[in-house]
py3Dmol code that shows the C-alpha trace and the ligand (Angstrom):
import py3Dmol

protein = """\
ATOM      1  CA  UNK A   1    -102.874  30.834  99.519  1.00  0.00           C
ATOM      2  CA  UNK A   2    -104.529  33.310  97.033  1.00  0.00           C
ATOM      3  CA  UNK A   3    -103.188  32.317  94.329  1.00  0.00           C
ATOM      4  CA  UNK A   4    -104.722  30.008  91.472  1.00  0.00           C
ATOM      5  CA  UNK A   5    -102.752  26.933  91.059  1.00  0.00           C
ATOM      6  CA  UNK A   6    -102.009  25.781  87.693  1.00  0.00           C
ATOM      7  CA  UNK A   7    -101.552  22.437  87.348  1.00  0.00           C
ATOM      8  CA  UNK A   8     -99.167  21.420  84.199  1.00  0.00           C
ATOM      9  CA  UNK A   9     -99.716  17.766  84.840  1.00  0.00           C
ATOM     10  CA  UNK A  10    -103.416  17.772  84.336  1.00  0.00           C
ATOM     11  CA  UNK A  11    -103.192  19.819  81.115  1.00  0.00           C
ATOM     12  CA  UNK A  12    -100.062  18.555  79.525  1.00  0.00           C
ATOM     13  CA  UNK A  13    -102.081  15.386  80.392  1.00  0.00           C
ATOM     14  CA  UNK A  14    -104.956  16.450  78.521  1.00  0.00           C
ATOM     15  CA  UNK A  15    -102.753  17.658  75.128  1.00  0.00           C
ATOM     16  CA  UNK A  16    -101.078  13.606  75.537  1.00  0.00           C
ATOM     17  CA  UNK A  17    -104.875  12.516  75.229  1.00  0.00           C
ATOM     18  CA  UNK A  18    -105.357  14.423  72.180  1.00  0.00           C
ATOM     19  CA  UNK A  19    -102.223  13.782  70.278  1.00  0.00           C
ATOM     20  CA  UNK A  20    -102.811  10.525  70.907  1.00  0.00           C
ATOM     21  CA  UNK A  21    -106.269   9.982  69.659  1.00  0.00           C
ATOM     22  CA  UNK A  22    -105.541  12.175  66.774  1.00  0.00           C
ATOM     23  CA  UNK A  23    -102.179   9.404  66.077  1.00  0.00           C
ATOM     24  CA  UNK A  24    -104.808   6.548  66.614  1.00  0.00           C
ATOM     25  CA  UNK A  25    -107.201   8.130  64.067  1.00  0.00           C
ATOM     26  CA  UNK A  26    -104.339   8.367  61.576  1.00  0.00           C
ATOM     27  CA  UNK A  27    -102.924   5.090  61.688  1.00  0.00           C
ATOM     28  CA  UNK A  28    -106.829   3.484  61.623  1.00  0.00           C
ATOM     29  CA  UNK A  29    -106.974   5.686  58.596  1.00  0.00           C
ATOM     30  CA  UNK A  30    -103.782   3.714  57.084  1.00  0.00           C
ATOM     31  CA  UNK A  31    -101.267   6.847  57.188  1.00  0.00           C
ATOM     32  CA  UNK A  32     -97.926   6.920  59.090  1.00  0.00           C
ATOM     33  CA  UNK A  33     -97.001   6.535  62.632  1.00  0.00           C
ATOM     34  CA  UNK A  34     -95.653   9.629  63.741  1.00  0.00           C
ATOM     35  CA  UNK A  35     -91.762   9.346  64.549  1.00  0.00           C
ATOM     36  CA  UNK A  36     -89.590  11.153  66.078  1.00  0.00           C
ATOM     37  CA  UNK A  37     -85.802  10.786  65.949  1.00  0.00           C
ATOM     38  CA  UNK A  38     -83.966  11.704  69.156  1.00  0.00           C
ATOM     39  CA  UNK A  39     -80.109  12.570  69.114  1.00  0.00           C
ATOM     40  CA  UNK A  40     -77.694  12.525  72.158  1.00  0.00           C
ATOM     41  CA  UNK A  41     -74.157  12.854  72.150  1.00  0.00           C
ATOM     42  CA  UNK A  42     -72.582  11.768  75.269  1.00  0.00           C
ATOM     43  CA  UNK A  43     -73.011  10.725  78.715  1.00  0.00           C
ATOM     44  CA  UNK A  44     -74.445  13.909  80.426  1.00  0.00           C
ATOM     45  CA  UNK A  45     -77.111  12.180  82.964  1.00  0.00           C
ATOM     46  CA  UNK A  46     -79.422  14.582  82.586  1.00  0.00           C
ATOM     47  CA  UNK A  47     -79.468  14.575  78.982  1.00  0.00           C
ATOM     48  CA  UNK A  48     -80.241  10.963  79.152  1.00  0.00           C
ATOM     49  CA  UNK A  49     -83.197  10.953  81.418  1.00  0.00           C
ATOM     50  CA  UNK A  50     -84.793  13.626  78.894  1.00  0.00           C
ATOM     51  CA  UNK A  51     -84.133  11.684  75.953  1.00  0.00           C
ATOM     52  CA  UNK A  52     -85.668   8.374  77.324  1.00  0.00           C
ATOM     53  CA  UNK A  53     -88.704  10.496  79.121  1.00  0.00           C
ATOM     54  CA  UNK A  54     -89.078  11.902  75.369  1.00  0.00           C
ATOM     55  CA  UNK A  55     -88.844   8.292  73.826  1.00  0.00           C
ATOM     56  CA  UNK A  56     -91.203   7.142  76.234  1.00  0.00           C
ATOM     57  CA  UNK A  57     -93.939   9.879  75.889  1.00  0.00           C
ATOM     58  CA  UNK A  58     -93.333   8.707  71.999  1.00  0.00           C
ATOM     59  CA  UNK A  59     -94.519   4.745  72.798  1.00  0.00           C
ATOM     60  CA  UNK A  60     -96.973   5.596  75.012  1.00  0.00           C
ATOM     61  CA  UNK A  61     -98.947   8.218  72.921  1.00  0.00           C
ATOM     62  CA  UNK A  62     -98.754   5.012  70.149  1.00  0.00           C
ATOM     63  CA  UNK A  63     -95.693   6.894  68.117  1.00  0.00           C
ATOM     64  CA  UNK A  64     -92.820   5.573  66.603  1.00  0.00           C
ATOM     65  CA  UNK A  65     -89.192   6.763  67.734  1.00  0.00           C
ATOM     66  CA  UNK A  66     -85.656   6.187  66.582  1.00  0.00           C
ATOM     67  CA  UNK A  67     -82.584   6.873  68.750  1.00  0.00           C
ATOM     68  CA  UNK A  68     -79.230   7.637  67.916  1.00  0.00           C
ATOM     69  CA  UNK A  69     -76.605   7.866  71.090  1.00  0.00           C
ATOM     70  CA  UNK A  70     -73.353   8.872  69.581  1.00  0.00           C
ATOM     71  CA  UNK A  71     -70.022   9.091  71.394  1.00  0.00           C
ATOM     72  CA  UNK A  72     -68.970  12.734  73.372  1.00  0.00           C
ATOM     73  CA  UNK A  73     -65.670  12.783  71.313  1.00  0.00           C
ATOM     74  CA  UNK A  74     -67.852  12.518  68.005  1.00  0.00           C
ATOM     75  CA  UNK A  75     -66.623  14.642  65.229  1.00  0.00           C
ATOM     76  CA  UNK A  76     -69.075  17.590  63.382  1.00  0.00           C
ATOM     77  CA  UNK A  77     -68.909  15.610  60.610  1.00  0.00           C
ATOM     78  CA  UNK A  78     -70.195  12.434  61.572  1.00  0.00           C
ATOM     79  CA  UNK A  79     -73.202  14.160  63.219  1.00  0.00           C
ATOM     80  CA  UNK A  80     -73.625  16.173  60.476  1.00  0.00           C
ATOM     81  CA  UNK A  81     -73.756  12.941  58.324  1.00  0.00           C
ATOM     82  CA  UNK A  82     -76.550  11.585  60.690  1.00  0.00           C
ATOM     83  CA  UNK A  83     -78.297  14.974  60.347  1.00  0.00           C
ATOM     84  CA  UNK A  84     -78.657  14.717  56.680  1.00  0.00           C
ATOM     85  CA  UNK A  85     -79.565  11.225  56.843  1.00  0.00           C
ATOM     86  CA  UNK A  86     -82.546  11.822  58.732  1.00  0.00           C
ATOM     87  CA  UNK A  87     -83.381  14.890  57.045  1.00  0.00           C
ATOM     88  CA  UNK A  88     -83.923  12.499  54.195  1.00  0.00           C
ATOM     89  CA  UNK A  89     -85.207   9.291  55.405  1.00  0.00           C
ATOM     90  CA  UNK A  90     -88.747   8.743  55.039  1.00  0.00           C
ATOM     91  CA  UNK A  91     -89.774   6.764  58.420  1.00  0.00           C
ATOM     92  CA  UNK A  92     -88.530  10.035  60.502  1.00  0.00           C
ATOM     93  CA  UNK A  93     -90.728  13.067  60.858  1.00  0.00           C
ATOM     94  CA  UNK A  94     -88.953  15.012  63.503  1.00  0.00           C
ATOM     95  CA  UNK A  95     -85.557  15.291  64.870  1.00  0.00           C
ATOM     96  CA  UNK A  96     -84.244  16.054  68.373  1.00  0.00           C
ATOM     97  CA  UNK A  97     -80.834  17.035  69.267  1.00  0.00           C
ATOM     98  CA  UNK A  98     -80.315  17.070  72.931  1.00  0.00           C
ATOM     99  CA  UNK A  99     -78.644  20.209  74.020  1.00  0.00           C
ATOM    100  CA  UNK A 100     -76.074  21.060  75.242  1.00  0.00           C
ATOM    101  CA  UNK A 101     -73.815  19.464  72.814  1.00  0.00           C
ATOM    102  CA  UNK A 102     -70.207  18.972  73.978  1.00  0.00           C
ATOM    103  CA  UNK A 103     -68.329  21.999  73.433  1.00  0.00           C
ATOM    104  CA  UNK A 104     -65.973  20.665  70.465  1.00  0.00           C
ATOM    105  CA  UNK A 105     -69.123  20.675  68.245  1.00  0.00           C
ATOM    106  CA  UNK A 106     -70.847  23.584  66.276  1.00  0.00           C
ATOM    107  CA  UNK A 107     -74.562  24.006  67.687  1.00  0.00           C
ATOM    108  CA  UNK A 108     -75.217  26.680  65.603  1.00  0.00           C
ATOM    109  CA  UNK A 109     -74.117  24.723  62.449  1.00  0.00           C
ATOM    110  CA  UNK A 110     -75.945  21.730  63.624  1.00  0.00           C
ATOM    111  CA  UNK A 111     -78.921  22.882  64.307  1.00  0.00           C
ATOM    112  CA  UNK A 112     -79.188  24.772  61.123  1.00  0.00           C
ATOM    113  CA  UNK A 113     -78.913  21.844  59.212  1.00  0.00           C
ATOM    114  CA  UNK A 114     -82.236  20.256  60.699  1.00  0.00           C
ATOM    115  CA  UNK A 115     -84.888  20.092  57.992  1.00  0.00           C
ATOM    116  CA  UNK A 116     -87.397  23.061  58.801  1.00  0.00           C
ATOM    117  CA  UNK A 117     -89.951  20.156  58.018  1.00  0.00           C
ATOM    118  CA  UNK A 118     -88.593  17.878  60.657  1.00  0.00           C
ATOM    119  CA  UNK A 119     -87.522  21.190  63.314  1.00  0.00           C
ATOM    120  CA  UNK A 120     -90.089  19.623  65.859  1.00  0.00           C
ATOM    121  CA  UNK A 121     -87.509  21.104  68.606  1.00  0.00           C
ATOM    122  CA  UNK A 122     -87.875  24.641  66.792  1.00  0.00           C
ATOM    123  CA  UNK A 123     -84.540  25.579  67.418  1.00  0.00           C
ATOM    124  CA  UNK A 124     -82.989  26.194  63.534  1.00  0.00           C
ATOM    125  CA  UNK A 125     -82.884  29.410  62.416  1.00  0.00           C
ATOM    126  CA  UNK A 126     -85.672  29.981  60.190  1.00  0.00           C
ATOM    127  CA  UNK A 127     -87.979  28.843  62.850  1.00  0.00           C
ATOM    128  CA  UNK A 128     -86.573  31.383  65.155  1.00  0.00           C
ATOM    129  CA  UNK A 129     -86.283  33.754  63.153  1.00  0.00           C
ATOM    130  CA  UNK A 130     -89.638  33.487  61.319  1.00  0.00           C
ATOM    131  CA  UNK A 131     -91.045  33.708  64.850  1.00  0.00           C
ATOM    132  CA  UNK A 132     -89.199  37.345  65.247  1.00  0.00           C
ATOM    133  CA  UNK A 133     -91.121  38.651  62.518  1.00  0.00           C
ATOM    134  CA  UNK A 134     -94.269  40.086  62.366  1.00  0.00           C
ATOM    135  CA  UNK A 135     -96.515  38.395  60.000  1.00  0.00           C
ATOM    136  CA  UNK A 136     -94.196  35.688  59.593  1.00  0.00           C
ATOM    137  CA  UNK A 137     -95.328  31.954  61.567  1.00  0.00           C
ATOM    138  CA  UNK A 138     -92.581  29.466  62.140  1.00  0.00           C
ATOM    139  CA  UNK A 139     -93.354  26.185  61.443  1.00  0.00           C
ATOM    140  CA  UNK A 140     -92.327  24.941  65.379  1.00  0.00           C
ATOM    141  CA  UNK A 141     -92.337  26.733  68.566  1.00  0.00           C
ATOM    142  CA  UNK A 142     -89.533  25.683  70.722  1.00  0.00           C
ATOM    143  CA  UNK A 143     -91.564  23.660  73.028  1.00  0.00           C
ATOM    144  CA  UNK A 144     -91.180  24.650  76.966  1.00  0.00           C
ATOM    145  CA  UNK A 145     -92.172  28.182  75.819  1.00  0.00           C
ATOM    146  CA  UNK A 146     -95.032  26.773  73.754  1.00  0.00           C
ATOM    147  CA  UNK A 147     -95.886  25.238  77.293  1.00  0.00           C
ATOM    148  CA  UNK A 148     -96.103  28.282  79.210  1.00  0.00           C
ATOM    149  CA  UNK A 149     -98.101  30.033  76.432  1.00  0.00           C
ATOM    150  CA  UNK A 150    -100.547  26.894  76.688  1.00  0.00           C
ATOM    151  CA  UNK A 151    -100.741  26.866  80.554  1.00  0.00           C
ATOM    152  CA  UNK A 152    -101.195  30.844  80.446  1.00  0.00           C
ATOM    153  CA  UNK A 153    -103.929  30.619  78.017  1.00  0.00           C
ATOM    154  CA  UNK A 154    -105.525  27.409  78.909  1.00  0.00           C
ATOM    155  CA  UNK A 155    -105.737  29.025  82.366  1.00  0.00           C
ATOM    156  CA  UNK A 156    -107.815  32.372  80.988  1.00  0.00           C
ATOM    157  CA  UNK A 157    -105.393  34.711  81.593  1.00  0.00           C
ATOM    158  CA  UNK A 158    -105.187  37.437  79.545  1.00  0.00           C
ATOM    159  CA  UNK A 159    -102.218  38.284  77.542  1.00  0.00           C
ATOM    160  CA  UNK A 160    -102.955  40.777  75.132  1.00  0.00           C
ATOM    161  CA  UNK A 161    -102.113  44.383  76.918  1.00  0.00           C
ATOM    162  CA  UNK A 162    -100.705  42.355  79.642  1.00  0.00           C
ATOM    163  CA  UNK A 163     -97.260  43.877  80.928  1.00  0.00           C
ATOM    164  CA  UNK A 164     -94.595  40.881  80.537  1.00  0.00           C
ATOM    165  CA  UNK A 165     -91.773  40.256  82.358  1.00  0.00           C
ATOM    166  CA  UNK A 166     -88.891  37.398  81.208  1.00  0.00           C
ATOM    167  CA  UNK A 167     -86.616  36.507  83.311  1.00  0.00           C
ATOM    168  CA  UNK A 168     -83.490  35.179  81.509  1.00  0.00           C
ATOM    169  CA  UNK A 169     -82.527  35.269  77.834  1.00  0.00           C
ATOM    170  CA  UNK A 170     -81.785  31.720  77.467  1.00  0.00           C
ATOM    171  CA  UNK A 171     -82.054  30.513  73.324  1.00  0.00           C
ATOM    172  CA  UNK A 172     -84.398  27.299  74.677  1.00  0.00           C
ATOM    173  CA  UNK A 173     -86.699  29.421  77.015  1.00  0.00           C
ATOM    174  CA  UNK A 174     -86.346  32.882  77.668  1.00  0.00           C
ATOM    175  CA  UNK A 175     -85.978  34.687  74.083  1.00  0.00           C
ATOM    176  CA  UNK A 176     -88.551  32.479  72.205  1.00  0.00           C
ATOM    177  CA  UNK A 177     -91.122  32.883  75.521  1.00  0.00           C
ATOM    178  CA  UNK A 178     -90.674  36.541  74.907  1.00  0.00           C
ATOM    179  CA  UNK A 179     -91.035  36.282  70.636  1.00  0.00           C
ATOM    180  CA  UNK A 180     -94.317  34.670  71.814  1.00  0.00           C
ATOM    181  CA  UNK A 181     -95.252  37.471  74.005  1.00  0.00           C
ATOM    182  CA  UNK A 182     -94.445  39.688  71.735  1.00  0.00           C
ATOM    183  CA  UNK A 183     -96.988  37.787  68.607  1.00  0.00           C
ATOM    184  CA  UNK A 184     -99.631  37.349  71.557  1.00  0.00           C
ATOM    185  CA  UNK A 185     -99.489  41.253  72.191  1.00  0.00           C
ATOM    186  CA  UNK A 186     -97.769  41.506  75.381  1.00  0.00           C
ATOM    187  CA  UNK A 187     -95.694  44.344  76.211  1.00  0.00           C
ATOM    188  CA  UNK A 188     -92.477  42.452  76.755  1.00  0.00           C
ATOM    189  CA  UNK A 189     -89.039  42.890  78.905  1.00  0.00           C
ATOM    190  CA  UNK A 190     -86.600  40.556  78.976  1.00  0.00           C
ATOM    191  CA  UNK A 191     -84.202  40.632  82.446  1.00  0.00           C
ATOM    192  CA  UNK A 192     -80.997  39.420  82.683  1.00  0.00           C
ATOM    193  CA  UNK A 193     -78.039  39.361  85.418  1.00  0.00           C
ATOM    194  CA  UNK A 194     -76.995  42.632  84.282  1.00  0.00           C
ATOM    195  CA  UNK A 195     -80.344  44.408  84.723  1.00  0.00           C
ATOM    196  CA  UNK A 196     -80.841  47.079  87.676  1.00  0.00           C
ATOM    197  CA  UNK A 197     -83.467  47.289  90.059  1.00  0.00           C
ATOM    198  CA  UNK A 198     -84.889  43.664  89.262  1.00  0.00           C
ATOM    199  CA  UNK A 199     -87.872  43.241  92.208  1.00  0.00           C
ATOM    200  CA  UNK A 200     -88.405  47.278  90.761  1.00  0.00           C
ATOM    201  CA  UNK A 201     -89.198  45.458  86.999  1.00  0.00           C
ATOM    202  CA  UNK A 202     -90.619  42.001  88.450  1.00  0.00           C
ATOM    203  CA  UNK A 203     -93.172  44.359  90.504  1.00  0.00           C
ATOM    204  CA  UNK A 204     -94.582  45.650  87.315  1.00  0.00           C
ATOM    205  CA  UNK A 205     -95.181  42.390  85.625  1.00  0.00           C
ATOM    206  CA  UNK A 206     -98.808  41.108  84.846  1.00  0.00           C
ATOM    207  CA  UNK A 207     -97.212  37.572  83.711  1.00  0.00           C
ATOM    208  CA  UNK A 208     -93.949  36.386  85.060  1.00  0.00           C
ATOM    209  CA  UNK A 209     -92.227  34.093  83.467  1.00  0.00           C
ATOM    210  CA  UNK A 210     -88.977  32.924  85.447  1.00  0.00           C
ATOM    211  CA  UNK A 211     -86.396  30.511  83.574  1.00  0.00           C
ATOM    212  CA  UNK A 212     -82.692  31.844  85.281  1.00  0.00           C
ATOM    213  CA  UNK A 213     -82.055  28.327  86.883  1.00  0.00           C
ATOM    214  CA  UNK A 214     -81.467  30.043  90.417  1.00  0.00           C
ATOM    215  CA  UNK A 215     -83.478  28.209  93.311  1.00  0.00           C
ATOM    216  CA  UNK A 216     -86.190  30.345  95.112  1.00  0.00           C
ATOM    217  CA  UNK A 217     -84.661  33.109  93.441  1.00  0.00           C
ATOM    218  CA  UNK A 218     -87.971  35.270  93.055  1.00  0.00           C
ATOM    219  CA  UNK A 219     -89.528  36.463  96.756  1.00  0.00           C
ATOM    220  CA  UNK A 220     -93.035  37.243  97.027  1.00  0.00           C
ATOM    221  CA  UNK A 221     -92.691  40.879  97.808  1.00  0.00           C
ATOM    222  CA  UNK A 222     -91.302  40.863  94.185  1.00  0.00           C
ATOM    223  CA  UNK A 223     -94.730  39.739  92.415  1.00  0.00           C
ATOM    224  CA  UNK A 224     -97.239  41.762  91.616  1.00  0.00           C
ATOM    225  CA  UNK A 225    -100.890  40.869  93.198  1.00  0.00           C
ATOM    226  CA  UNK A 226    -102.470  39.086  91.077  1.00  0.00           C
ATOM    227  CA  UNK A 227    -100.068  38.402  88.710  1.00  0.00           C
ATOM    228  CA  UNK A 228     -99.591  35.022  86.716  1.00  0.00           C
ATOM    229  CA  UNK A 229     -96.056  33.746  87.769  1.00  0.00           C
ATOM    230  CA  UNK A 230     -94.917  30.946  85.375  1.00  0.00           C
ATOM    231  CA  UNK A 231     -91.911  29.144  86.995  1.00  0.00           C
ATOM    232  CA  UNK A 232     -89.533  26.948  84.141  1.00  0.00           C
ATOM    233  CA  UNK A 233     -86.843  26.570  86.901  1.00  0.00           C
ATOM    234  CA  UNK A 234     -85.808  23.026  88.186  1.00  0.00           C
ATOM    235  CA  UNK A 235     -83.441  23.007  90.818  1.00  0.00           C
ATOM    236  CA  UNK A 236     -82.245  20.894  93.471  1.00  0.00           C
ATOM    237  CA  UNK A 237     -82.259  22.364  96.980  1.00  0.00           C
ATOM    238  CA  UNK A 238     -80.598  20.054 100.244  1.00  0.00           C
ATOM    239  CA  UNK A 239     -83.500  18.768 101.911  1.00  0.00           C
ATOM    240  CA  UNK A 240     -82.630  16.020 105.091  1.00  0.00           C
ATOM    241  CA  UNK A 241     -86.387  15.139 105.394  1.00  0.00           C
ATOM    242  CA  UNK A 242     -86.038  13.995 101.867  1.00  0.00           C
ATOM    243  CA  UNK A 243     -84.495  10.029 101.381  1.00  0.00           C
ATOM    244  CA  UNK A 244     -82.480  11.295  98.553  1.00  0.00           C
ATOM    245  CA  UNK A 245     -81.535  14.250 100.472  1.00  0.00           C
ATOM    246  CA  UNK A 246     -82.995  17.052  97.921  1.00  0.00           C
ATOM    247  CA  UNK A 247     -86.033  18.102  96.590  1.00  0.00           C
ATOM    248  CA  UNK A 248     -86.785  19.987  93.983  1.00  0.00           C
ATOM    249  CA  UNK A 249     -88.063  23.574  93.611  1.00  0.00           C
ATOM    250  CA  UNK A 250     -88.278  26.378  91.056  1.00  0.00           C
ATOM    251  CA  UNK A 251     -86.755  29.863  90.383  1.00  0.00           C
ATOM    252  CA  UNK A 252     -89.687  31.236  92.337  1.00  0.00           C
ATOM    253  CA  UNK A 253     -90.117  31.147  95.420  1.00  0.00           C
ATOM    254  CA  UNK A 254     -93.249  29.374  96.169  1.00  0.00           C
ATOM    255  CA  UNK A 255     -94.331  29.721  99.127  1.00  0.00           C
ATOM    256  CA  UNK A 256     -94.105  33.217  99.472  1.00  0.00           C
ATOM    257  CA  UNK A 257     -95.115  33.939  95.431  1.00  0.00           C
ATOM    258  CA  UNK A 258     -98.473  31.753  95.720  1.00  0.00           C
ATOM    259  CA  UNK A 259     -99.988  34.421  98.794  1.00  0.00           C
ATOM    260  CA  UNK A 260     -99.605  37.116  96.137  1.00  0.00           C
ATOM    261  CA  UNK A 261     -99.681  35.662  92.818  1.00  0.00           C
ATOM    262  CA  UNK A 262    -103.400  35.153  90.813  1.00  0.00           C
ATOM    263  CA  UNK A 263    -102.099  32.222  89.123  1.00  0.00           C
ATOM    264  CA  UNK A 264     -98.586  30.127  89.667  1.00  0.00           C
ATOM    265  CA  UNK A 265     -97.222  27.038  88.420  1.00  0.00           C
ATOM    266  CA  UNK A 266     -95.765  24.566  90.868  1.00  0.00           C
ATOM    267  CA  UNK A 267     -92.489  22.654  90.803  1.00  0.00           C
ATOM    268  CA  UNK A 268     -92.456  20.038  89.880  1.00  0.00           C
ATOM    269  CA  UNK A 269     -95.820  19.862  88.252  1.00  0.00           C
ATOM    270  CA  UNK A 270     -96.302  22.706  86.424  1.00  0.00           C
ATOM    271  CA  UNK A 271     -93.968  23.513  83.164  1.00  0.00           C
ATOM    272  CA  UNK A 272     -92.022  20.659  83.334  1.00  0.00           C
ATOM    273  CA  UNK A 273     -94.164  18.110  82.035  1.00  0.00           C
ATOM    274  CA  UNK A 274     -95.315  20.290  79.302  1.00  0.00           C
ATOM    275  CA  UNK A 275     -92.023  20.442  77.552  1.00  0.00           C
ATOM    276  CA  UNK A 276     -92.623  16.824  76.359  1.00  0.00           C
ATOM    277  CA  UNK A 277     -96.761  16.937  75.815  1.00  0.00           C
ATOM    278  CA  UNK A 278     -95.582  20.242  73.301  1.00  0.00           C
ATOM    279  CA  UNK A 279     -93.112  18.363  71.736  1.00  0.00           C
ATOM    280  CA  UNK A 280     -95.110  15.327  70.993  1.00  0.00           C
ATOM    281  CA  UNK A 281     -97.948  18.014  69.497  1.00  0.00           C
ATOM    282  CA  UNK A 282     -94.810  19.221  67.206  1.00  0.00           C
ATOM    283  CA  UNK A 283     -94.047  15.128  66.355  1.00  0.00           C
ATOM    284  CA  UNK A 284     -97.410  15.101  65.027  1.00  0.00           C
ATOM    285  CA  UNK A 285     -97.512  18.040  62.884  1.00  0.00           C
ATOM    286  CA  UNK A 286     -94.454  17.743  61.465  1.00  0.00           C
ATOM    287  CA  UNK A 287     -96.158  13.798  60.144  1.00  0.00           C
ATOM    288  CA  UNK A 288     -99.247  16.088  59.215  1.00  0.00           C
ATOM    289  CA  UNK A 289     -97.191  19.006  57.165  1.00  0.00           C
ATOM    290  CA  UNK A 290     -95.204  16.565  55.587  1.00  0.00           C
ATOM    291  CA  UNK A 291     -97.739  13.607  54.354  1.00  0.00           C
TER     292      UNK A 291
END
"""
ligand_1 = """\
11
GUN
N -82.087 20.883 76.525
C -82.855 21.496 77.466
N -84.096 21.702 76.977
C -84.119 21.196 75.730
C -85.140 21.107 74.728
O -86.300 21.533 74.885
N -84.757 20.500 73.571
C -83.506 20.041 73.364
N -83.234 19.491 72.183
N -82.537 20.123 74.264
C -82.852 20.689 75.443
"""
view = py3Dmol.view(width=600, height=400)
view.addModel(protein, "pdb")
view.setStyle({"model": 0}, {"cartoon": {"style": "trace"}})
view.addModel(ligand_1, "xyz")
view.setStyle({"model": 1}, {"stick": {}})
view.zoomTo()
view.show()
């Protein structure tokens, strides 16, 4: 192996530590426990176990949360009415609504209506948008992007100059990780299924970051030596040595990727648990902007 492991659970780790000395030194100081309010419409497993990981992260880093699980035939209106009612309650600084929402209901609306104050998901439109513009800062970053910006920097790799590649245009990971190329200086491009020549693009990227949700998608003759390769894929591959018959593994694939690579993230291990540290840096901002 050549490459430089980056280990995601050691420094999302590290950002829990400090969020949660800087909640400790707030509530000694007699201000508000930051809260966060989390949102989930329906019974989508995977939904859940993020929500509850995220509520967790919330008691455990001495936050408060509230949690609203509404039914999957819900109607927009009734969310909407939930939306606005947290937008204006006092005890809630952030709100999270679990994506995907079931199809009957307007994201776009939704999240639009989300308090720019509270937007510790940074999904609403102003947010995003700010963060398109030059000179412009968004309140939030959406927060698995602000996680492979972290790792990337809090690894030393430079990304000013530095030839970017994105794999995927997703609006949770790959379009704001490439707005935040873009502000850090990187030259950017975005891939997508209908791009040609894809190793011939991968091969010239300095910093890879990989978010199409295919397994071991990425070889290792695609990478450039040296490269950082930032793998946001989770995906469940068949695995008979495993007792639950799977095990996970990213978009990249990692054994071949890590004998090229300079730096790579592993999965699990390496973005995953930063999604949550990021957000709970958001929770606490959003109690800091609006105190
Ligand atoms: N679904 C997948 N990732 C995310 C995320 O970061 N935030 C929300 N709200 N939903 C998601």
């Amino acid at each position: 192996m050549t490459a430089q492991l980056i280990d995601g659970k050691a420094i999302a780790q590290q950002v829990r530590e400090q969020v949660a000395a800087e909640v400790a030194r707030r509530t000694a100081a007699g201000k508000s426990r930051p809260t966060l309010a989390t949102v989930l419409v329906g019974d989508r497993v995977d939904s859940a176990t993020y929500v509850r990981a995220k509520r967790k992260a919330c008691e455990e880093l001495g936050m408060g949360s509230v949690h609203h699980h509404l039914p999957a035939d819900v109607s927009q209106e009734e969310l909407e009415k939930l939306i606005k009612s947290l937008n204006r309650s006092k005890k809630v600084n952030g709100i999270l609504v679990q994506l995907p929402l079931p199809a009957h209901l307007d994201e776009e609306r939704i999240l639009s209506l989300i308090s720019i104050e509270k937007d510790v998901d940074g999904f609403s439109p102003l947010n995003i948008g700010r963060l398109a513009q030059k000179g412009r800062e968004p309140l939030f970053v959406p927060c698995t992007p602000f996680g492979c910006i972290y790792l990337l920097e809090q690894s030393g790799v430079k990304i000013e100059g530095a030839n970017a590649v994105v794999l995927g245009r997703s609006n949770i990971v790959g379009m704001p990780a490439a707005l935040l190329l873009i502000g850090k200086n990187a030259t950017v491009t975005v891939c997508h299924s209908r791009t040609r020549d894809l190793p011939g693009v991968v091969r010239q990227a300095d910093i890879l970051i990989a978010a199409i949700g295919k397994a071991e998608f990425v070889r290792g003759e695609w990478i450039k030596p040296g490269a950082a390769v930032i793998d946001v894929g989770i995906n469940s591959k068949p695995d008979e040595t495993k007792k639950s018959g799977y095990r996970l593994v990213g978009d990249v694939n990692f054994d071949e990727a890590k004998e090229v690579a300079g730096w790579i993230t592993p999965v699990p291990g390496g973005v995953g648990p930063m999604t949550i540290a990021m957000l709970m840096k958001n929770t606490l901002r959003a109690a800091e902007i609006q105190q």
